[in-house]
Jmol script that loads the backbone (N, CA, C; Angstrom):
load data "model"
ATOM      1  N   UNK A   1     165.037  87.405  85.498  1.00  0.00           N
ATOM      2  CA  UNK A   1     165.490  87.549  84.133  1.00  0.00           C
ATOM      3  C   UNK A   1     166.890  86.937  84.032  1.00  0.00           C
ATOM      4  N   UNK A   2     167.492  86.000  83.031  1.00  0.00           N
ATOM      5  CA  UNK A   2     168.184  85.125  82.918  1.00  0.00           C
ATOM      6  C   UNK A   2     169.593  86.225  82.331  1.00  0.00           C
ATOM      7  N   UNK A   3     170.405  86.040  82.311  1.00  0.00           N
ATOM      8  CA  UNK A   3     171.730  86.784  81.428  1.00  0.00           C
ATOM      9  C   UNK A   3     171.472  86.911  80.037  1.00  0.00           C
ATOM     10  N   UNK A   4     170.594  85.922  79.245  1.00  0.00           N
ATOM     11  CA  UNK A   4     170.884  86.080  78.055  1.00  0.00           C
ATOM     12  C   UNK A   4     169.592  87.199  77.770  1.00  0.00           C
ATOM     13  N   UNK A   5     168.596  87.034  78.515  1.00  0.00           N
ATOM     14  CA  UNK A   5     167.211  87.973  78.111  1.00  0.00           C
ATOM     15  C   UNK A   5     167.645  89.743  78.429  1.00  0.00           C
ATOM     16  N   UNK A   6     169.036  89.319  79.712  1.00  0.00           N
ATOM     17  CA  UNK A   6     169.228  90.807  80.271  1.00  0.00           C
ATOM     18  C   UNK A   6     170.150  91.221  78.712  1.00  0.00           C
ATOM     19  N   UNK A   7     171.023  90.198  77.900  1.00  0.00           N
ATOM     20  CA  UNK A   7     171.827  90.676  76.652  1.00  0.00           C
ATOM     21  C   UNK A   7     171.124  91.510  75.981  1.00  0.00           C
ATOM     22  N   UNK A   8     169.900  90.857  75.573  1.00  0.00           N
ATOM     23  CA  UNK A   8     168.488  90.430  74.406  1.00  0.00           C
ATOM     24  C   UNK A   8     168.326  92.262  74.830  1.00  0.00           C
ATOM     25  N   UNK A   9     168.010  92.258  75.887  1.00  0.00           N
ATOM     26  CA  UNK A   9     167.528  93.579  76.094  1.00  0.00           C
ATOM     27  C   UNK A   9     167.981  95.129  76.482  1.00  0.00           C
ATOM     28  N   UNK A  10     169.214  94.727  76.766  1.00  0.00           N
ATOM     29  CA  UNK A  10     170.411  95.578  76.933  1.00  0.00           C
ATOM     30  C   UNK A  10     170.745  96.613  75.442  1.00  0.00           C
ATOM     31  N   UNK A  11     169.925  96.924  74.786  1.00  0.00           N
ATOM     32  CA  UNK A  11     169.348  97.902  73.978  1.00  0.00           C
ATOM     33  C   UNK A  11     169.658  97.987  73.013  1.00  0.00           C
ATOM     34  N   UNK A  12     169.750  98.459  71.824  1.00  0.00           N
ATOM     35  CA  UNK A  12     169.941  98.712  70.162  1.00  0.00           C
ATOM     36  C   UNK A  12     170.817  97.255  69.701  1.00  0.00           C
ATOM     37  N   UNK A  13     169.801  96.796  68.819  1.00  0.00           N
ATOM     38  CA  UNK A  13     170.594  94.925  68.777  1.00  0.00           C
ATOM     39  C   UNK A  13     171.893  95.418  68.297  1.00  0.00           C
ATOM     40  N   UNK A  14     173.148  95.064  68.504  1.00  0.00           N
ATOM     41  CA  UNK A  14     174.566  95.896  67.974  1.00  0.00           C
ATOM     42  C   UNK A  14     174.885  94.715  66.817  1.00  0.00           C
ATOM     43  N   UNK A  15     173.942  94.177  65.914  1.00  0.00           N
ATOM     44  CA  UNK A  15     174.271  93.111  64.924  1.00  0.00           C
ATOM     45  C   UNK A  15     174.856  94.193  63.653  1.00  0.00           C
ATOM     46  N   UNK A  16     173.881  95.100  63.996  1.00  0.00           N
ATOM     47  CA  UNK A  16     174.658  96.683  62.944  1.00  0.00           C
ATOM     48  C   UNK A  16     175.922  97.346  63.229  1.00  0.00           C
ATOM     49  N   UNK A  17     176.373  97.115  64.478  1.00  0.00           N
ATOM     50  CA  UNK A  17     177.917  97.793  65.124  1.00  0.00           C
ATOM     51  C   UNK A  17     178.766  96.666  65.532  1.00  0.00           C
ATOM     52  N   UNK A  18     179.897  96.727  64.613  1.00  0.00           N
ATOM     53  CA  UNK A  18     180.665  95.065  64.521  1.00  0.00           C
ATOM     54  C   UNK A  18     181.432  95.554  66.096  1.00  0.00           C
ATOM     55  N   UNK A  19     181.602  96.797  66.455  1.00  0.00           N
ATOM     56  CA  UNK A  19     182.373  97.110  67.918  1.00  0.00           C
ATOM     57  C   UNK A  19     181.710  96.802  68.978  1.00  0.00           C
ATOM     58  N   UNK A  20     180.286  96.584  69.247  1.00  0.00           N
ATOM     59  CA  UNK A  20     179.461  96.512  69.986  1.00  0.00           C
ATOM     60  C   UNK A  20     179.473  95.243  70.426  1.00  0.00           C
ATOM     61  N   UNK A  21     179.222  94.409  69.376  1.00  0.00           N
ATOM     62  CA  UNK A  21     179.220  93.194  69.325  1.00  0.00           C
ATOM     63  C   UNK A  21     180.380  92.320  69.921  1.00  0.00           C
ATOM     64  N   UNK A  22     181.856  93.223  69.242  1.00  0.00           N
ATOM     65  CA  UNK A  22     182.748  92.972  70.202  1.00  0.00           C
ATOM     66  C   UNK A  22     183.196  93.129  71.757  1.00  0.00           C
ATOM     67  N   UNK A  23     181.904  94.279  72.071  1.00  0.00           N
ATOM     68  CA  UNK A  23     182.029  95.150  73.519  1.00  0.00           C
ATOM     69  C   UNK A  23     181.256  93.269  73.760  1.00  0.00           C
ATOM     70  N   UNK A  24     180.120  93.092  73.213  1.00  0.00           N
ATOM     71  CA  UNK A  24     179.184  91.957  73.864  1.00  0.00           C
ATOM     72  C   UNK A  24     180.094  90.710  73.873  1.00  0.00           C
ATOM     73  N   UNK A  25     180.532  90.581  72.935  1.00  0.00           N
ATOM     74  CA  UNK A  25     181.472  89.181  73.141  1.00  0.00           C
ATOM     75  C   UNK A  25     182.231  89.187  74.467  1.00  0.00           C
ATOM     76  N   UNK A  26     183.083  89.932  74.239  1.00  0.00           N
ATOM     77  CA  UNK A  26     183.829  90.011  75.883  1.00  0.00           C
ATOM     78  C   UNK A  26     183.451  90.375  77.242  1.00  0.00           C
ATOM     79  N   UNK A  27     182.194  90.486  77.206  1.00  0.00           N
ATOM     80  CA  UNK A  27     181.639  90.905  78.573  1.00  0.00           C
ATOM     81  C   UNK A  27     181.163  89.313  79.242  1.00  0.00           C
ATOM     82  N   UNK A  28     180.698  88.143  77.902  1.00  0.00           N
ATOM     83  CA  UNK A  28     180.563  87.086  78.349  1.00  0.00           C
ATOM     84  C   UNK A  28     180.098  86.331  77.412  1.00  0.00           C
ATOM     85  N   UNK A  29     181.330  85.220  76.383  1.00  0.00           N
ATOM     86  CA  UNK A  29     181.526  84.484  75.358  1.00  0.00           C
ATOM     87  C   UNK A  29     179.770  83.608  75.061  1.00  0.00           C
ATOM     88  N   UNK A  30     179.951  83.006  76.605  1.00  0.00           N
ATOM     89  CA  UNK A  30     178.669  82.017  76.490  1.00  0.00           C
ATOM     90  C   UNK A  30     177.852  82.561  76.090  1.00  0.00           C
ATOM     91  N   UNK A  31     176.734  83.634  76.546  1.00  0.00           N
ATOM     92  CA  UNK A  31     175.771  84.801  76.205  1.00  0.00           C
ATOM     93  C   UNK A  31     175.818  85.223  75.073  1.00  0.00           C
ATOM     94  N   UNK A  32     177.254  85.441  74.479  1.00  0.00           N
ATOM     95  CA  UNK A  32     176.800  85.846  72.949  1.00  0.00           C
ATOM     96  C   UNK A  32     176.810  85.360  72.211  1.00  0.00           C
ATOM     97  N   UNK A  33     177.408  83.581  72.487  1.00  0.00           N
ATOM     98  CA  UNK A  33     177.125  82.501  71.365  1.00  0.00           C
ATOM     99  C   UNK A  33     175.577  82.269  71.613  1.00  0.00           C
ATOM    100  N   UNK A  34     175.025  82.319  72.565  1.00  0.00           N
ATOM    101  CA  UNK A  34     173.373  82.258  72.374  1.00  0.00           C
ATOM    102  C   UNK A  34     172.823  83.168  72.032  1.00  0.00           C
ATOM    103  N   UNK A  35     173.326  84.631  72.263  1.00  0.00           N
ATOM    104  CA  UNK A  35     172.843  85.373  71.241  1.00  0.00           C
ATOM    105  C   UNK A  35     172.587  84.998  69.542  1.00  0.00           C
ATOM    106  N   UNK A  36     173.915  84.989  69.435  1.00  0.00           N
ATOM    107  CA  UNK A  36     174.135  84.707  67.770  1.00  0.00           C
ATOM    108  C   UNK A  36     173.294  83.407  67.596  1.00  0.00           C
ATOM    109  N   UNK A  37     172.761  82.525  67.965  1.00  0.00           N
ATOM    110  CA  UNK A  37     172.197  81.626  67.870  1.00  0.00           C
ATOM    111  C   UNK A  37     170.986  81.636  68.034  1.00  0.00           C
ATOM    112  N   UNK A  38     170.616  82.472  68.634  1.00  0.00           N
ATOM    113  CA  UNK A  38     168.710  83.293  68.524  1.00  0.00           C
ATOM    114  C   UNK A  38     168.592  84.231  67.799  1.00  0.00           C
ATOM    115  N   UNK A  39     169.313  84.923  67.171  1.00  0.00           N
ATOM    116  CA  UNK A  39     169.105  86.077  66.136  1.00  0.00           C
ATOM    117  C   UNK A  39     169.313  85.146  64.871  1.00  0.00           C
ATOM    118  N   UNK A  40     170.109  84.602  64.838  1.00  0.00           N
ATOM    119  CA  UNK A  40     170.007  83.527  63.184  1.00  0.00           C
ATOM    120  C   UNK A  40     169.194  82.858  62.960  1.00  0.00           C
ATOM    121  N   UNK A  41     168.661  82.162  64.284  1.00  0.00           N
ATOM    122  CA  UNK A  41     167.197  81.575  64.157  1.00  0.00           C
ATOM    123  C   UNK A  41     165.934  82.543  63.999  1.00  0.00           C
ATOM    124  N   UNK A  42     165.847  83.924  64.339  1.00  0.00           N
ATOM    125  CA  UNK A  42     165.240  84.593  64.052  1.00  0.00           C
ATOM    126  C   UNK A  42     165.023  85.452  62.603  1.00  0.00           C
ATOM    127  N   UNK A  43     166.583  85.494  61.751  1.00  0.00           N
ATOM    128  CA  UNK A  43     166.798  86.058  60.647  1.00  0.00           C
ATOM    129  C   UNK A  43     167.763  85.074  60.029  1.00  0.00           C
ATOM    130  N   UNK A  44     167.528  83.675  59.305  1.00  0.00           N
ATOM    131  CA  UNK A  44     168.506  83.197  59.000  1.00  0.00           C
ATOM    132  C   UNK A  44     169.363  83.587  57.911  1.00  0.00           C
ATOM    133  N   UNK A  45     168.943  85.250  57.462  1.00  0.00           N
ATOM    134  CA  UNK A  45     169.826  85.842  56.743  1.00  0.00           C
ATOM    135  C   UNK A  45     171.110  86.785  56.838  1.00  0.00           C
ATOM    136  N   UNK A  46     171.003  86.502  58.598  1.00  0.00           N
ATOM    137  CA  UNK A  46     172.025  87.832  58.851  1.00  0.00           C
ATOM    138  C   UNK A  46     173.213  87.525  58.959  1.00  0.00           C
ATOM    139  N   UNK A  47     174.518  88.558  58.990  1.00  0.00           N
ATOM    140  CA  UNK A  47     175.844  88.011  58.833  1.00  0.00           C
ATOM    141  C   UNK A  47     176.309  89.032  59.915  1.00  0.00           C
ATOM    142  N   UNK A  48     177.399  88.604  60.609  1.00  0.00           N
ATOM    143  CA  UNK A  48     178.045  89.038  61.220  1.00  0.00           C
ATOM    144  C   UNK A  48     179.321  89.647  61.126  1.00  0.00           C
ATOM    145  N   UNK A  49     179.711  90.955  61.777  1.00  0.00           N
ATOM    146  CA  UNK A  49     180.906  91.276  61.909  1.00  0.00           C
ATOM    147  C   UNK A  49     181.250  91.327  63.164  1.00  0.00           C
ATOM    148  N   UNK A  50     182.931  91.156  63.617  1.00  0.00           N
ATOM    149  CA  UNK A  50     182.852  91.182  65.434  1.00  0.00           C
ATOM    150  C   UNK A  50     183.985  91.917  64.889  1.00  0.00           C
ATOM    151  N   UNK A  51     184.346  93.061  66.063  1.00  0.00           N
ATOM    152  CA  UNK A  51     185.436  93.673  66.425  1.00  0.00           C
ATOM    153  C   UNK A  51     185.803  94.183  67.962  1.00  0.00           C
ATOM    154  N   UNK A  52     186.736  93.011  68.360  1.00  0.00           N
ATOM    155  CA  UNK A  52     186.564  93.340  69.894  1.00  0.00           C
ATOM    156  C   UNK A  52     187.912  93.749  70.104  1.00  0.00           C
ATOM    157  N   UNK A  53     187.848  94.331  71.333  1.00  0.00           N
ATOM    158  CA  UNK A  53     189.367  94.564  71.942  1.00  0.00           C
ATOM    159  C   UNK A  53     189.982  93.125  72.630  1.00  0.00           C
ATOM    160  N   UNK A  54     191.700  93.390  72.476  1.00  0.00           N
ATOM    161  CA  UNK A  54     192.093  92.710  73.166  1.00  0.00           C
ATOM    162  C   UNK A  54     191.551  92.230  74.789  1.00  0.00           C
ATOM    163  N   UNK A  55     191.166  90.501  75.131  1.00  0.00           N
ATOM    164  CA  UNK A  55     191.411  91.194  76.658  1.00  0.00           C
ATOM    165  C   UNK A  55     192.023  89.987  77.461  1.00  0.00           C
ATOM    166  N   UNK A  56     191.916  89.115  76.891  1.00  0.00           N
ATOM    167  CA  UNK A  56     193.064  87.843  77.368  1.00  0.00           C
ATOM    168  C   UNK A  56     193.415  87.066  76.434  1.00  0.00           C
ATOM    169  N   UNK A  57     194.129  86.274  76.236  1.00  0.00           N
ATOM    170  CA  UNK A  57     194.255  84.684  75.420  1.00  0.00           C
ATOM    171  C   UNK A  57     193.136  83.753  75.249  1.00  0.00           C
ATOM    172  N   UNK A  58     192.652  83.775  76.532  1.00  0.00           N
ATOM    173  CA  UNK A  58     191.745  83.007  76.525  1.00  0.00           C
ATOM    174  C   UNK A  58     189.924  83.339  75.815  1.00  0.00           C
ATOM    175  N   UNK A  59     189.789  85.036  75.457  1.00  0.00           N
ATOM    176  CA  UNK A  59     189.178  85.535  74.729  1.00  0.00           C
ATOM    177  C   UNK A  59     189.848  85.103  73.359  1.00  0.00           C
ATOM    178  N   UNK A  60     190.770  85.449  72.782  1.00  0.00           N
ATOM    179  CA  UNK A  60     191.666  85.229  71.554  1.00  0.00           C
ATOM    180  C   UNK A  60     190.736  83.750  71.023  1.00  0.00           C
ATOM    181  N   UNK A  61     191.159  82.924  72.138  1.00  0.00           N
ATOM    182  CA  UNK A  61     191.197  81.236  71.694  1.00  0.00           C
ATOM    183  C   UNK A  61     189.206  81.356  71.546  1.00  0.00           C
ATOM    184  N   UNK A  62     188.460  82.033  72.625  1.00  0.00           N
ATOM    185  CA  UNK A  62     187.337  81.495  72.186  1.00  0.00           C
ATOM    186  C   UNK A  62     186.774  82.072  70.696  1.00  0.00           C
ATOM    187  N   UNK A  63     187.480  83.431  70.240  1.00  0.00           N
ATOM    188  CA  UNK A  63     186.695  83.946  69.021  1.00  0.00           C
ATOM    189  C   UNK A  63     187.387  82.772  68.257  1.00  0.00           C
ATOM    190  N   UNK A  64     188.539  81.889  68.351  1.00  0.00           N
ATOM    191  CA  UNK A  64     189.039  81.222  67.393  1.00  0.00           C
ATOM    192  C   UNK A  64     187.959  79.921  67.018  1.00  0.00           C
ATOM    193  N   UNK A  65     187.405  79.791  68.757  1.00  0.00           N
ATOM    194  CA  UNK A  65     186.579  78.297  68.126  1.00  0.00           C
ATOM    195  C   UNK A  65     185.661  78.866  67.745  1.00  0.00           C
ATOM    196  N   UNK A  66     184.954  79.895  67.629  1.00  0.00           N
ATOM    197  CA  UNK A  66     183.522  80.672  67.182  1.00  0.00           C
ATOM    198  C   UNK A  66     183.880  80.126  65.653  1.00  0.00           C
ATOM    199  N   UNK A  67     184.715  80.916  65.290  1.00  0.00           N
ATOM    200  CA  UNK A  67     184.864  80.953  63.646  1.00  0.00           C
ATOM    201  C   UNK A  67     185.481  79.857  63.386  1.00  0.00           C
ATOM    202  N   UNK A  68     186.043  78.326  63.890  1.00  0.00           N
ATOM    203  CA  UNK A  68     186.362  77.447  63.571  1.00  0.00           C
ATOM    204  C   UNK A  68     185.144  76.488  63.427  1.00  0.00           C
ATOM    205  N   UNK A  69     184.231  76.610  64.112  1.00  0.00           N
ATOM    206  CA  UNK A  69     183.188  75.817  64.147  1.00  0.00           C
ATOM    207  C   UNK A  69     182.219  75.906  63.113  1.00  0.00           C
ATOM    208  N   UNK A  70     182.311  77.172  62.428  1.00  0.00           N
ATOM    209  CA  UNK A  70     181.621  77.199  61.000  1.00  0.00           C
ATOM    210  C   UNK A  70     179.837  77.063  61.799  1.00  0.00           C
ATOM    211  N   UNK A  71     179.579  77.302  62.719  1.00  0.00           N
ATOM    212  CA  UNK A  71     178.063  77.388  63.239  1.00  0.00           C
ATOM    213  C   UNK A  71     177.418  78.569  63.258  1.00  0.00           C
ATOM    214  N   UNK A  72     178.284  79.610  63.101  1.00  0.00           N
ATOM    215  CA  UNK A  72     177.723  81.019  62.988  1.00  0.00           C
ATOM    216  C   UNK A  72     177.910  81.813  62.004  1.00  0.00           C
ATOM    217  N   UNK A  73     176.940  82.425  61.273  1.00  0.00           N
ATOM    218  CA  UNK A  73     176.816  83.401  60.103  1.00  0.00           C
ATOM    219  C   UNK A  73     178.242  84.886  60.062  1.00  0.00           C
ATOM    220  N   UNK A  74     179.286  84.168  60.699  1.00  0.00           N
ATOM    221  CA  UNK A  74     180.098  85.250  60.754  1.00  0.00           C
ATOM    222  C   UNK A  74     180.875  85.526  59.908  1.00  0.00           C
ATOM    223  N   UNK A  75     180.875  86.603  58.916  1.00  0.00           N
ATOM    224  CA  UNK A  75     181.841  87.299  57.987  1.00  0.00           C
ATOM    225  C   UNK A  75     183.391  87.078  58.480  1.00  0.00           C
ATOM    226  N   UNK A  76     183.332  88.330  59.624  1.00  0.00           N
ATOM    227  CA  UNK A  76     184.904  88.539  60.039  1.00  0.00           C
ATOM    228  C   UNK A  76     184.904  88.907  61.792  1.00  0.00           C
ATOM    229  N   UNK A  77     186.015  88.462  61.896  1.00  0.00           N
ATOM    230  CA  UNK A  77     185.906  88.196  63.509  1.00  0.00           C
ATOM    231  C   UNK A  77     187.665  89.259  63.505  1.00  0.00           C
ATOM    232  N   UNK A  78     187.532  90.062  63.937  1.00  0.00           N
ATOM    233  CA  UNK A  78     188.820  91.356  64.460  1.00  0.00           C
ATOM    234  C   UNK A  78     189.035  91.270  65.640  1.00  0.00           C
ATOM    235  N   UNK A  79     190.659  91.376  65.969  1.00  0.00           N
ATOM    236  CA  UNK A  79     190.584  91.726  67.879  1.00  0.00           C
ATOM    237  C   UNK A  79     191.698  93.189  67.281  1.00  0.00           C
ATOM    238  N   UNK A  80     191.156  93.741  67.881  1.00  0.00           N
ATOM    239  CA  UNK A  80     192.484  94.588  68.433  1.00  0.00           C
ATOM    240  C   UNK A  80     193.608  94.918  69.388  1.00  0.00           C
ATOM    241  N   UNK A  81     194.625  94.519  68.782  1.00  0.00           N
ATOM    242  CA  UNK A  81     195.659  93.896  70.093  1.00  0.00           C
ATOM    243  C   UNK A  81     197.068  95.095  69.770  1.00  0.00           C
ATOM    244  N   UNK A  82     198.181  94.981  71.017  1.00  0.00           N
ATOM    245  CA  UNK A  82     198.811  95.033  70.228  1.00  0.00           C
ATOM    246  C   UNK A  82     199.752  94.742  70.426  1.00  0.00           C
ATOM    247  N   UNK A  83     201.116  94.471  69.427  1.00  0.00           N
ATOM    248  CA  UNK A  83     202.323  93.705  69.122  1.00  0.00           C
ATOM    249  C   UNK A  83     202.113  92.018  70.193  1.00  0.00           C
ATOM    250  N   UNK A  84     202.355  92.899  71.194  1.00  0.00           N
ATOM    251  CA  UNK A  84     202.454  91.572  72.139  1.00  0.00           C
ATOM    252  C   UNK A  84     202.091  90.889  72.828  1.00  0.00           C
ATOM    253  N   UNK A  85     200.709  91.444  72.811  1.00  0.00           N
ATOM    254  CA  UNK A  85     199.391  91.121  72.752  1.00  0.00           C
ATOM    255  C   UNK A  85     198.719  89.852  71.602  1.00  0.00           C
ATOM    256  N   UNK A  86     199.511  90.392  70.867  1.00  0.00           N
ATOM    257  CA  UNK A  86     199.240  89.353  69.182  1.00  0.00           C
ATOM    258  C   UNK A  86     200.034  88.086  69.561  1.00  0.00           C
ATOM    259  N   UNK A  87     201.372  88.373  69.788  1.00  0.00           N
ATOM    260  CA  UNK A  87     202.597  87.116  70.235  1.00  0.00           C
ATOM    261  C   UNK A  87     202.108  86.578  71.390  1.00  0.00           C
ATOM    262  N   UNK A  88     201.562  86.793  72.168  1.00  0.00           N
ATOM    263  CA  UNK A  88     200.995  85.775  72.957  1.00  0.00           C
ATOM    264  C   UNK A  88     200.028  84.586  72.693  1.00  0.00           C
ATOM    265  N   UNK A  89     199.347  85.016  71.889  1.00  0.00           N
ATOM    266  CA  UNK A  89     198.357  83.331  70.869  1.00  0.00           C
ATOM    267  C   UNK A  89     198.373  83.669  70.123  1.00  0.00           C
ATOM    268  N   UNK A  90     199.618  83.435  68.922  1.00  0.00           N
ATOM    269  CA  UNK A  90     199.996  84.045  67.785  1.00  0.00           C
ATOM    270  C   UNK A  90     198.419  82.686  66.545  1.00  0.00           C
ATOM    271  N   UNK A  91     198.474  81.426  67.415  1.00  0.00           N
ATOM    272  CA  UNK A  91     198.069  80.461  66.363  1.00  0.00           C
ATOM    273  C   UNK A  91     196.248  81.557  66.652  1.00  0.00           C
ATOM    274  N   UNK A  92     195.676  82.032  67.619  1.00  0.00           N
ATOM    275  CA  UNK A  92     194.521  82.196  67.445  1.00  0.00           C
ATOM    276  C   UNK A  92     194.139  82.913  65.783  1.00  0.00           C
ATOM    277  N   UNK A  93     195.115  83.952  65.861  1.00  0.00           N
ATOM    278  CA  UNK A  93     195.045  84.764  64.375  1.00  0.00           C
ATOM    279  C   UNK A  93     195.329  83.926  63.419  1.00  0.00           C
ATOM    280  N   UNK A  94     195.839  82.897  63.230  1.00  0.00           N
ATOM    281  CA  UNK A  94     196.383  82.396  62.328  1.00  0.00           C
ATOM    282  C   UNK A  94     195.296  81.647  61.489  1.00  0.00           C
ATOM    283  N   UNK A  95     194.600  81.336  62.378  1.00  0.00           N
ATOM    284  CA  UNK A  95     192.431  80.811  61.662  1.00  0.00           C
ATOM    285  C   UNK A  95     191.723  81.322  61.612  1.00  0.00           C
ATOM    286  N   UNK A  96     191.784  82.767  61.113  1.00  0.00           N
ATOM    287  CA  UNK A  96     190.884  83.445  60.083  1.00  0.00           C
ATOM    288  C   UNK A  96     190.552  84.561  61.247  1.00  0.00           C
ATOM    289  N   UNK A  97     191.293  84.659  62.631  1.00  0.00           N
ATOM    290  CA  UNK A  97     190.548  86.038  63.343  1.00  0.00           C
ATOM    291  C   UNK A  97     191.495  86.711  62.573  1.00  0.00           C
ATOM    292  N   UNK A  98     191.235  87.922  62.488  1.00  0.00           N
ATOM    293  CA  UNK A  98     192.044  89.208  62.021  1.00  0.00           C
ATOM    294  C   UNK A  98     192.824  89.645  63.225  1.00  0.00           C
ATOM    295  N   UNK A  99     194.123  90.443  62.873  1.00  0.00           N
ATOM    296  CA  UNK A  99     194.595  91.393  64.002  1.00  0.00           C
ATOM    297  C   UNK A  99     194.688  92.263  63.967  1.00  0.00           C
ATOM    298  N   UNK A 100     194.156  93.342  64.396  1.00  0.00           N
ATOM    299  CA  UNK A 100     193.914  94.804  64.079  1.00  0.00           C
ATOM    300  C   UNK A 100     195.134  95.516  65.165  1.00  0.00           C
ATOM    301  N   UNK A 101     196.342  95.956  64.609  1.00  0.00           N
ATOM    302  CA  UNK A 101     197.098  96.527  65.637  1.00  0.00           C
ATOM    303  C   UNK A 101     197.141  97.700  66.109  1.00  0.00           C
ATOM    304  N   UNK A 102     196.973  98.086  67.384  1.00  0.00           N
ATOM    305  CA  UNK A 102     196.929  99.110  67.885  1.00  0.00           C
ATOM    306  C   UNK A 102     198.830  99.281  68.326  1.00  0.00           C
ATOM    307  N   UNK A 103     199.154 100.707  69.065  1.00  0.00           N
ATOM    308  CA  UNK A 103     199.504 100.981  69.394  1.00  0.00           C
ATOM    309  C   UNK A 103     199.486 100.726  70.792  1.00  0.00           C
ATOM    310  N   UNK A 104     200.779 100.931  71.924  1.00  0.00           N
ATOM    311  CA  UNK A 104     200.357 100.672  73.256  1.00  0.00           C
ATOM    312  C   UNK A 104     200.049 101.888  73.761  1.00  0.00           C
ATOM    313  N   UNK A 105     200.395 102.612  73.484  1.00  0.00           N
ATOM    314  CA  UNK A 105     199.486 104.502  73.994  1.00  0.00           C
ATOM    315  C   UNK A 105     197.951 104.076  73.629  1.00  0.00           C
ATOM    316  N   UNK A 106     197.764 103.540  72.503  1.00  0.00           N
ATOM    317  CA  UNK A 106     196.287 103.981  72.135  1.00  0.00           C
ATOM    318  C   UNK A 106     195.385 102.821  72.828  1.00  0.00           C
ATOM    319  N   UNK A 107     195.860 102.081  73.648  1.00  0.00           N
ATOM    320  CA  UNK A 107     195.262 100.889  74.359  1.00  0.00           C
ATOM    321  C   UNK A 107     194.930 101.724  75.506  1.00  0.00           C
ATOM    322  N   UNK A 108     195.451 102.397  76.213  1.00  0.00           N
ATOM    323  CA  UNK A 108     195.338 103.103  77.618  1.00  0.00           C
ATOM    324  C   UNK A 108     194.185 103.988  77.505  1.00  0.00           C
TER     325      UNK A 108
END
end "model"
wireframe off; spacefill off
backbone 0.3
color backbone group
């Protein structure tokens, strides 16, 4: 069974839980752009919400090309970061991801 069939099946589609989706994004970018790309082909009516946690820059930059590329049915793309967390790829937010700020207690 391939990574994306183990996603596929890894239980309750989370296209209904924009946090889930964010748990799925960051566990592994590639996998859930083929996700999102077999569920739209399957429902080309569905829309997306993502809300993930902070977890590097280099997460930051890929939700940036997700929603720059205009290829996916996505509403709104959220990270939750915080302060300086945000100042580290200040330009990722700056193209339409949201920044949802946490606190640094409430990150731990």
């Amino acid at each position: 069974m391939n990574s994306i069939d183990r996603f596929l099946k890894s239980g309750s589609f989370p296209e209904l839980n924009p946090e889930e989706l964010g748990k799925k994004f960051n566990e592994d970018p590639v996998v859930f752009i083929s996700y999102l790309r077999q569920e739209t082909k399957k429902n080309p009516t569905i829309r997306f919400n993502i809300i993930a946690d902070w977890k590097d820059v280099q997460r930051a930059r890929a939700a940036k090309g997700i929603l720059d590329s205009g290829r996916y049915p996505i509403d709104s793309f959220a990270i939750k970061a915080t302060k300086e967390q945000y100042l580290e790829d200040v330009n990722a937010f700056q193209s339409g991801v949201k920044w949802i700020e946490v606190n640094k207690a409430a990150e731990r």
